[in-house]
VODO-468551 format. One record per residue (C-alpha): residue number from 1; z negated, x negated, y; residue in one letter. Coordinates in steps of 0.2 Angstrom, whole numbers. Each point is the difference from the previous one (the first is absolute). Example, Ala and Ser with C-alpha at 12.3 -4.5 7.8 and 13.67 -1.06 7.14 Angstrom:
% residues 2
@n=1	up=-39	east=-62	north=-22	res=A
@n=2	up=3	east=-6	north=17	res=S
This chain:
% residues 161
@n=1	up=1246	east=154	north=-284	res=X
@n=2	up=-10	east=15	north=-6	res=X
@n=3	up=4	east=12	north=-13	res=X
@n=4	up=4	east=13	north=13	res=X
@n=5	up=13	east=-12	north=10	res=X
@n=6	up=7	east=-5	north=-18	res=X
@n=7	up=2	east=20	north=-3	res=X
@n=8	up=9	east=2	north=15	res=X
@n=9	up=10	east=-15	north=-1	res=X
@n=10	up=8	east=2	north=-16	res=X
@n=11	up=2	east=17	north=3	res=X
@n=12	up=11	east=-3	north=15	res=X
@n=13	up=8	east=-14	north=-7	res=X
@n=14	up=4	east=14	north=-17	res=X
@n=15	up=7	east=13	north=13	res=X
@n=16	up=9	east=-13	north=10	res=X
@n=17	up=10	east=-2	north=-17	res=X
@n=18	up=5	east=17	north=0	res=X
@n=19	up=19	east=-5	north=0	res=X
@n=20	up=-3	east=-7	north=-18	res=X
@n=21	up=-4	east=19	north=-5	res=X
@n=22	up=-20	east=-2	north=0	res=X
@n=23	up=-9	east=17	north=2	res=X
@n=24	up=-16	east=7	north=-2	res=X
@n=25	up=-9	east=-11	north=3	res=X
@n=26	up=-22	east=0	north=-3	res=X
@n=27	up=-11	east=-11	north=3	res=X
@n=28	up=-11	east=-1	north=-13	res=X
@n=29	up=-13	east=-16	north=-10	res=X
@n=30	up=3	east=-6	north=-17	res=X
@n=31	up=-13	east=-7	north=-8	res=X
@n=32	up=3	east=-10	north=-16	res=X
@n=33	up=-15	east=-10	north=-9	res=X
@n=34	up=-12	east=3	north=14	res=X
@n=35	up=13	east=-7	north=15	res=X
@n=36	up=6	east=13	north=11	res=X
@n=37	up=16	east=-1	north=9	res=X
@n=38	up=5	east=6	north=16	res=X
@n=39	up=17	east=9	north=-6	res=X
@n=40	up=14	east=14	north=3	res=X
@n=41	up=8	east=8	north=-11	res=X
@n=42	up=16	east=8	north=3	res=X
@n=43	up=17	east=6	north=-5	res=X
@n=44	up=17	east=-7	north=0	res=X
@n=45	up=19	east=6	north=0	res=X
@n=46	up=10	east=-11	north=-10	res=X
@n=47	up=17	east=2	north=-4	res=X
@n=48	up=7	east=-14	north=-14	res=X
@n=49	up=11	east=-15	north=3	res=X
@n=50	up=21	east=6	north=-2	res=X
@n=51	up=2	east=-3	north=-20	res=X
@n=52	up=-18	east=2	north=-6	res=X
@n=53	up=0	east=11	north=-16	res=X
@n=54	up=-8	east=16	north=9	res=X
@n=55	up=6	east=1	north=17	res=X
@n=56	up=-11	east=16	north=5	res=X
@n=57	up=-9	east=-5	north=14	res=X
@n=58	up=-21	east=2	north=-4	res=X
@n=59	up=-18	east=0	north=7	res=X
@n=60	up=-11	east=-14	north=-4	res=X
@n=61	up=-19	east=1	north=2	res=X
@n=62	up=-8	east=-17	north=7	res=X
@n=63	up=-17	east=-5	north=4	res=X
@n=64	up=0	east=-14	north=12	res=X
@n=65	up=-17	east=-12	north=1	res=X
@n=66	up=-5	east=-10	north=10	res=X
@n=67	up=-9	east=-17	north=-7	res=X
@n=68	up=2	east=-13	north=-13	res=X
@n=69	up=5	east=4	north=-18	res=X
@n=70	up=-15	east=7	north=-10	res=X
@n=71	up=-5	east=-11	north=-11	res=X
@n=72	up=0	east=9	north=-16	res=X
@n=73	up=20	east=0	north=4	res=X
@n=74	up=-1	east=-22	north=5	res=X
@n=75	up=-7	east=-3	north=-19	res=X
@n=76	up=10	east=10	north=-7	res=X
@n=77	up=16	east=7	north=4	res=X
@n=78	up=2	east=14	north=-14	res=X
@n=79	up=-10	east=11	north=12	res=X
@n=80	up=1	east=18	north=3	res=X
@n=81	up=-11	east=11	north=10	res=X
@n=82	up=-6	east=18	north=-4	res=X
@n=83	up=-7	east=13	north=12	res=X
@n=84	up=-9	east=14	north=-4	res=X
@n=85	up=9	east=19	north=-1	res=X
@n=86	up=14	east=-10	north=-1	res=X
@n=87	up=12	east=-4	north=-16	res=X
@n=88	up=9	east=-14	north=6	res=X
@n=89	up=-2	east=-17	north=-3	res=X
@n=90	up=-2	east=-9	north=18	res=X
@n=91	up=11	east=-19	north=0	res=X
@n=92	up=0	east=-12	north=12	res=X
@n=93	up=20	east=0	north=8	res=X
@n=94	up=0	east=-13	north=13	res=X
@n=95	up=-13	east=-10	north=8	res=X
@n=96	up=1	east=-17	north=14	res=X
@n=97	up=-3	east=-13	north=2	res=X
@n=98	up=4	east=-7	north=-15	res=X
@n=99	up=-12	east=-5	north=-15	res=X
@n=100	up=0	east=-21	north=-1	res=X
@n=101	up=-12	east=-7	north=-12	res=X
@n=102	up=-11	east=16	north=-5	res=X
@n=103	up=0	east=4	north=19	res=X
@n=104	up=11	east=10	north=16	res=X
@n=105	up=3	east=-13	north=12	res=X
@n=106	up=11	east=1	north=17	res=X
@n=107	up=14	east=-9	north=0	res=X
@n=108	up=10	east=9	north=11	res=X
@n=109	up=1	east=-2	north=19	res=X
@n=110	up=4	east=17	north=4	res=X
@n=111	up=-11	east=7	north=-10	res=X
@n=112	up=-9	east=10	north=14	res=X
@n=113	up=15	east=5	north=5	res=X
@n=114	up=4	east=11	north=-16	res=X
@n=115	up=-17	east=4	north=-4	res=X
@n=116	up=-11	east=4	north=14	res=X
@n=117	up=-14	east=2	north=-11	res=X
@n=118	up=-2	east=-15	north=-10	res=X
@n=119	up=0	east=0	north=-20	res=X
@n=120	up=7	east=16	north=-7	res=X
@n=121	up=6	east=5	north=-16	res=X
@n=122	up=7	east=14	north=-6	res=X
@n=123	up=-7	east=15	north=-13	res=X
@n=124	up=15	east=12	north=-6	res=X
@n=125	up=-3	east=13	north=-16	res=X
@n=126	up=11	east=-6	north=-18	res=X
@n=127	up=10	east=15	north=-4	res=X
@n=128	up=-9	east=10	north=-14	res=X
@n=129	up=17	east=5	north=-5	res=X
@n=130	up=2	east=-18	north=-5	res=X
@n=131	up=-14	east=-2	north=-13	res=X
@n=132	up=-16	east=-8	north=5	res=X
@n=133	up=3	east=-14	north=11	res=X
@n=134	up=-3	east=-13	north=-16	res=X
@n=135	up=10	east=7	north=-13	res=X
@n=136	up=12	east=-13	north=-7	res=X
@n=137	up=-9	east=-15	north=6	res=X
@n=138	up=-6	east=-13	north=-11	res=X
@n=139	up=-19	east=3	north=11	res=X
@n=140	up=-11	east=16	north=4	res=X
@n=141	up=-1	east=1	north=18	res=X
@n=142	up=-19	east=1	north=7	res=X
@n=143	up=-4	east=17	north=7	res=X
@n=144	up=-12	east=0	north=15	res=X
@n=145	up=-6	east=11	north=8	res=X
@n=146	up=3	east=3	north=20	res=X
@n=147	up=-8	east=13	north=11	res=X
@n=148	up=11	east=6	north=15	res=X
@n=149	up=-12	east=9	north=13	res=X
@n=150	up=11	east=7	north=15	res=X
@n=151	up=-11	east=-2	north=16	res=X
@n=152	up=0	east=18	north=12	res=X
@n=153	up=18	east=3	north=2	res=X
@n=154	up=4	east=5	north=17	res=X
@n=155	up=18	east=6	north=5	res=X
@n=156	up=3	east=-15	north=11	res=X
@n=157	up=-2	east=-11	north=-16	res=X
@n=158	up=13	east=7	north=-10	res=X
@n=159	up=17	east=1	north=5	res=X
@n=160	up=12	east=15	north=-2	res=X
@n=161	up=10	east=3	north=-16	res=X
């Protein structure tokens, strides 16, 4: 698949989760230590689980790439990326498939099914309201830098708020 079909792709399959409160979506190329990604980055509604202790309902920001873990992140977990004009520290929230002996290996049959794409793993910002995203752990976390270059954005790439 090329890196135009993998755009498109994830982009429909992002917009075809729209019922999940994803908007704004962009499609844009992460680059971290020389390995671009084909990537959207997006928004997300969320409204918390009955109970949780701040019920008001929130936007999330999420970069969603498309490739194996990088491998700054695979030796070492305590991992956080930076990106310039921005304050945040970047950490990876989610990824599959799952890590098995230093490597992301597909165990599940379905797998296609729920990610039409291939690997994936998820970027999202650490609150800087919290502290830096290491405060209070026994371990600095690595900083490394990432580069996010949005390709031409045309209106039919990016959906409506």
């Amino acid at each position: 698949m090329t890196q135009s079909e993998t755009r498109a792709k994830l982009a429909d399959f992002l917009l075809s989760c729209g019922h999940n409160g994803i908007h704004a979506v962009q499609q844009v190329t992460v680059t971290i230590k020389g390995v671009d990604y084909v990537a959207a980055k997006y928004r997300q509604h969320c409204t918390p689980p009955a109970g949780a202790r701040n019920p008001e309902p929130y936007v999330q920001e999420v970069i969603y790439c498309v490739g194996a873990l990088p491998k700054c992140y695979l030796k070492r977990k305590a991992t956080c990326f930076t990106w310039q004009g921005d304050d945040r520290e970047w950490f990876i929230a989610g990824y599959y498939p799952p890590i098995q002996r230093g490597r992301q290996i597909v165990t599940d049959p379905n797998f296609d099914q729920y990610h039409p794409c291939g690997h994936s793993f998820l970027i999202m910002p650490w609150p800087p309201e919290h502290g830096k995203i290491d405060d209070g752990e026994r371990c600095t976390y690595d900083r490394v830098p990432m580069h996010i270059n949005p390709p031409e954005v045309r209106p039919s790439q990016v959906s409506p708020r």
